[in-house]
C-alpha positions as CSV (number, residue, x, y, z in Angstrom):
1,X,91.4,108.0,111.2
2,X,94.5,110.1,112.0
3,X,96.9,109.9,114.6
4,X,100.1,112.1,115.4
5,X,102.5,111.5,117.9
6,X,105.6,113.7,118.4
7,X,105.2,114.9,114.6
8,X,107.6,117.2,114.2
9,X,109.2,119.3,111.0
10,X,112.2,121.1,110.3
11,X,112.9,123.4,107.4
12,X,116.2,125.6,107.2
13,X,117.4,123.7,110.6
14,X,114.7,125.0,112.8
15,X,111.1,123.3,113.8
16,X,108.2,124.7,111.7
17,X,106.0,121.6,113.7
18,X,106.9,120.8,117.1
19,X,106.4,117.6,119.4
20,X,102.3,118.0,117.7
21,X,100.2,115.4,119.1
22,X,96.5,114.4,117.8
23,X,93.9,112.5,117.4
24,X,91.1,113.1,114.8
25,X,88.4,110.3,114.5
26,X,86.3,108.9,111.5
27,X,83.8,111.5,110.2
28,X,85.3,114.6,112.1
29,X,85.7,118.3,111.2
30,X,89.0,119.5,112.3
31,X,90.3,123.1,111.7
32,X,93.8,123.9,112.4
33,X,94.0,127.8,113.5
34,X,97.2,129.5,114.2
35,X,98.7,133.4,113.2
36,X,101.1,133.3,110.0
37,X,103.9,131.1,110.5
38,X,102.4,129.0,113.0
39,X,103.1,125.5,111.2
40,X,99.3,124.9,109.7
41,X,100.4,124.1,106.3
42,X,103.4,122.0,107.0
43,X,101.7,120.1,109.3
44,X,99.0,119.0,106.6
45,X,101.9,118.2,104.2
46,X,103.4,116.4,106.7
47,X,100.4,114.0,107.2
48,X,100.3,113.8,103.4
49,X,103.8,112.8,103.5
50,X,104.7,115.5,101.2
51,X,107.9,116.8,104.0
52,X,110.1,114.5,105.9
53,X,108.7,114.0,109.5
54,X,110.2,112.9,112.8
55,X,107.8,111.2,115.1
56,X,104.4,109.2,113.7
57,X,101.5,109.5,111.9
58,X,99.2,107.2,111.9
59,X,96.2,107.0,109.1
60,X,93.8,104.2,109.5
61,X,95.3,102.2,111.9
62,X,98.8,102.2,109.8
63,X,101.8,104.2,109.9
64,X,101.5,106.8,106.6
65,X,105.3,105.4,106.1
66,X,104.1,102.3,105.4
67,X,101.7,102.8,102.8
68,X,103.0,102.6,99.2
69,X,101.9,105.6,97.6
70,X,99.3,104.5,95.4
71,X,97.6,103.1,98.7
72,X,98.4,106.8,100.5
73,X,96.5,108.5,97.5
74,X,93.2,106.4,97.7
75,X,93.3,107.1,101.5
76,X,93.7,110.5,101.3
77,X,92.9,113.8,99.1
78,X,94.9,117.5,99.4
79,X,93.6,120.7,98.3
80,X,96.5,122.9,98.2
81,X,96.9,126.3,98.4
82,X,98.8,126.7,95.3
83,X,97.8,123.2,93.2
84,X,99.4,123.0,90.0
85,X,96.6,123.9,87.5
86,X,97.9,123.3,83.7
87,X,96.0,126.4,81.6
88,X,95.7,124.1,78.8
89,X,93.9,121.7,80.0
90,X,89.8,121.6,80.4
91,X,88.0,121.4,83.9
92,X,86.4,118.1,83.3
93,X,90.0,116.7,82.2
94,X,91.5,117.9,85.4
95,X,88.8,116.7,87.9
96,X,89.0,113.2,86.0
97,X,92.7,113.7,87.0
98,X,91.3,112.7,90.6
99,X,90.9,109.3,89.5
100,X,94.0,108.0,89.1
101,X,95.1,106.7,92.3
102,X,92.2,104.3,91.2
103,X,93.2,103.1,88.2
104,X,96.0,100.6,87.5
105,X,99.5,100.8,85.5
106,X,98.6,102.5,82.0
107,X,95.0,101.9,82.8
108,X,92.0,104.6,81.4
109,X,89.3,105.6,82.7
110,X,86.4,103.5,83.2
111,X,82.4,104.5,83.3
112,X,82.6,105.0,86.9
113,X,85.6,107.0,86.8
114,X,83.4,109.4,84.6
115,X,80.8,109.3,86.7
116,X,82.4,109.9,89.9
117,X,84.3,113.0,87.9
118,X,80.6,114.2,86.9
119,X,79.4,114.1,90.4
120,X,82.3,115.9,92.1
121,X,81.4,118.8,88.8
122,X,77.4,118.7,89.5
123,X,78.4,119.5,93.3
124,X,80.4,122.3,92.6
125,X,78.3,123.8,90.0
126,X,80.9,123.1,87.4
127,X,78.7,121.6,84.8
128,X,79.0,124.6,82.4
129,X,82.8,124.7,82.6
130,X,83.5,121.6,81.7
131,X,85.1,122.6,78.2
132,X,86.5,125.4,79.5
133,X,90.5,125.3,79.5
134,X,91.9,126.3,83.4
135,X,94.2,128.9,82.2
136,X,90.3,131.0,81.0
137,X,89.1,131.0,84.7
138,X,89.4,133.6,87.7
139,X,91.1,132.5,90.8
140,X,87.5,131.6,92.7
141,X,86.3,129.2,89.3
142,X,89.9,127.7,89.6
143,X,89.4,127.0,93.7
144,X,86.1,125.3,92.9
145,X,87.8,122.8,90.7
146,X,90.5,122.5,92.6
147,X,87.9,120.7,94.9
148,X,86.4,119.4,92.8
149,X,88.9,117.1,91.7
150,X,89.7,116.0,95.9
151,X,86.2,115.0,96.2
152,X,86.3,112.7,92.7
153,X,89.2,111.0,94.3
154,X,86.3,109.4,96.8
155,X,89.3,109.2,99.3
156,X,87.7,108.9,103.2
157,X,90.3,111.5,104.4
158,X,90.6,115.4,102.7
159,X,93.2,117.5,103.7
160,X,92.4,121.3,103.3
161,X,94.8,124.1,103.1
162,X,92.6,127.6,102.9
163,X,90.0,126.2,101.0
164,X,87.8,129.2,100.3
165,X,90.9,131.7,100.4
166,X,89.3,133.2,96.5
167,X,85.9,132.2,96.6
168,X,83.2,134.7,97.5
169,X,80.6,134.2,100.7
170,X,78.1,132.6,98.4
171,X,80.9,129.8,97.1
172,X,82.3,130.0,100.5
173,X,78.9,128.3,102.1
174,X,78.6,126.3,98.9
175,X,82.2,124.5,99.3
176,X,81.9,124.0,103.0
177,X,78.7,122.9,102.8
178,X,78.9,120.4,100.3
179,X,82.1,119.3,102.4
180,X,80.0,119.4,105.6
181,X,77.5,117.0,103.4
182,X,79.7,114.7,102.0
183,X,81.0,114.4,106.1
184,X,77.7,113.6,107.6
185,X,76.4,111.2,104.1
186,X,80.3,108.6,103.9
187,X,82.2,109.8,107.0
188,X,84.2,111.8,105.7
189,X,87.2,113.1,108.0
190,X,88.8,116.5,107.1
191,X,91.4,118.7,108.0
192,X,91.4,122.1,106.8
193,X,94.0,125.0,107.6
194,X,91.9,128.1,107.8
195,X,92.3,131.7,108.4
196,X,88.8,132.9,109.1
197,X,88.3,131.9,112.3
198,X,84.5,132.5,112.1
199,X,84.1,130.3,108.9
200,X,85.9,127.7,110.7
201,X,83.8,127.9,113.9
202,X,80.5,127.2,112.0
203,X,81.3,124.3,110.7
204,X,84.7,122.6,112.4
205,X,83.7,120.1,115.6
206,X,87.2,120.7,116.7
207,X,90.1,123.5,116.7
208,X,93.9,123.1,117.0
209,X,95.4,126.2,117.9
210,X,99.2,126.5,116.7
211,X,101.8,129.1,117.2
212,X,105.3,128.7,117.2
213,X,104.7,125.1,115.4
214,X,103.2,123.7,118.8
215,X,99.7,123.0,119.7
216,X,98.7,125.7,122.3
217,X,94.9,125.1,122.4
218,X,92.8,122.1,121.5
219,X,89.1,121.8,121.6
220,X,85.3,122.7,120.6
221,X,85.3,125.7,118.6
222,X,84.1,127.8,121.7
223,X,86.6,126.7,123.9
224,X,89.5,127.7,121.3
225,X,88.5,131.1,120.2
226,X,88.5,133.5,123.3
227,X,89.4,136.9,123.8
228,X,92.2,135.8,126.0
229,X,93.7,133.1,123.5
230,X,93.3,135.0,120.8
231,X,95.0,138.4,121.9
232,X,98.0,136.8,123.5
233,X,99.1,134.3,119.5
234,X,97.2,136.7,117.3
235,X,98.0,139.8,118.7
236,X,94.5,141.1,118.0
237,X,91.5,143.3,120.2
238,X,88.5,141.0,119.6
239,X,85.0,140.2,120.3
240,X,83.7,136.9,120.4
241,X,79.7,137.1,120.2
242,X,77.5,133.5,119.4
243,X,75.4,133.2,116.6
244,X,73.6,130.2,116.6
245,X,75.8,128.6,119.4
246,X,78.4,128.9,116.9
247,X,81.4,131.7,118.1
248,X,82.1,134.8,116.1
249,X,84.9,136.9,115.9
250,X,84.7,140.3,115.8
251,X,87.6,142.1,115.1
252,X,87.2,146.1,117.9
253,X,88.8,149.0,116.9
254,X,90.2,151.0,119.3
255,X,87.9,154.5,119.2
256,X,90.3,156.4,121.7
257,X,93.2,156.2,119.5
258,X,93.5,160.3,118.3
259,X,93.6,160.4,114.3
């Protein structure tokens, strides 16, 4: 579904992304890992063509420069870390919002534009705010619809940048669950930029490691997240324990230190 090859981005005359090469096939889980800095977020805007790029990216088979943008948006959905929310405007009206790359010049929305809209609220237990105006709800509601409105654009590809950065454990589970769901039901492929490396070990099938803007690890979540990889681009004491087969990081203190 994606393919990059030599992507590469430069902001203030250096490279944030550099020379990244990846592939990331139809109904796969991939989490991009990296300290602060490291080029996650760019590189996601870069595949949603959101920053100029040198080298390709390929999504579905095409080059994402050749896809008018209407095209791009059915293809692919973003979750931003800062999405423009409107305060005035009610939840149900903004998820609806996710429906446009569907519709045509000057166009409304139809029944199963509406429908689609109602879905993506029942799944992320949004139902009772549908009337409620964005600017009334805490940073974790806001998140949720935030989602909400990716998954009502029915595109086969999300991108994900921190998804669950103000939601609580319980909303946590709930959003990457649902996505993990939707992944396994229609195929869906998703990149998501995520800090908690734990959270991304349970449910990513793959890790790209970045620091400095280049891909320095690349693999099953195990694989990616050791002791050794982590100290030397995180500069962090760890412990990586399994849970389930899954890896967990646990961040060790070092008890010698004298107060």
């Amino acid at each position: 579904m994606i393919e990059l090859r030599g992507v590469t981005v430069e902001l203030g005359g250096r490279p944030v992304v550099d020379r990244v090469d990846a592939v990331v096939s139809k109904g796969e889980w991939l989490a991009l890992i990296g300290p602060n800095g490291a080029g996650k977020t760019t590189l996601l805007r870069a595949i949603a063509r959101l920053v100029p790029f040198a080298g390709d990216i390929g999504l579905g088979g095409r080059s994402v420069n050749d896809l008018p943008r209407a095209e791009l948006a059915r293809l692919l959905a973003v979750v931003s870390q800062e999405p423009s929310t409107p305060p005035w405007m009610t939840v149900a009206e903004y998820v609806l919002l996710g429906r446009t790359p569907h519709l045509g010049p000057l166009a409304k929305e139809g029944a199963r534009d509406r429908e689609a809209a109602a879905r993506a609220l029942v799944r992320l237990d949004l139902l009772p705010f549908a009337d409620r105006r964005l600017g009334t709800l805490s940073g974790g509601e806001k998140q949720r619809v935030v989602v909400a409105r990716a998954l009502a654009q029915e595109a086969p590809i999300v991108l994900l940048d921190e998804p669950t950065a103000a939601l609580d454990i319980g909303h946590q589970q709930q959003a990457l669950e649902l996505l993990d769901g939707l992944r396994e039901e229609s195929g869906l492929t998703l990149v998501a930029a995520m800090h908690d490396l734990t959270l991304a070990a349970q449910y990513a099938d793959r890790m790209l490691l970045l620091d400095g803007g280049r891909v320095v690890a690349d693999g099953a979540p195990a694989d990616v997240l050791t002791e050794a990889l982590i100290a030397s681009h995180y500069s962090a004491t760890i412990e990586i324990v399994s849970v389930g087969g899954r890896p967990v990081v646990v961040p060790r203190r070092d008890l010698t230190r004298t107060p």
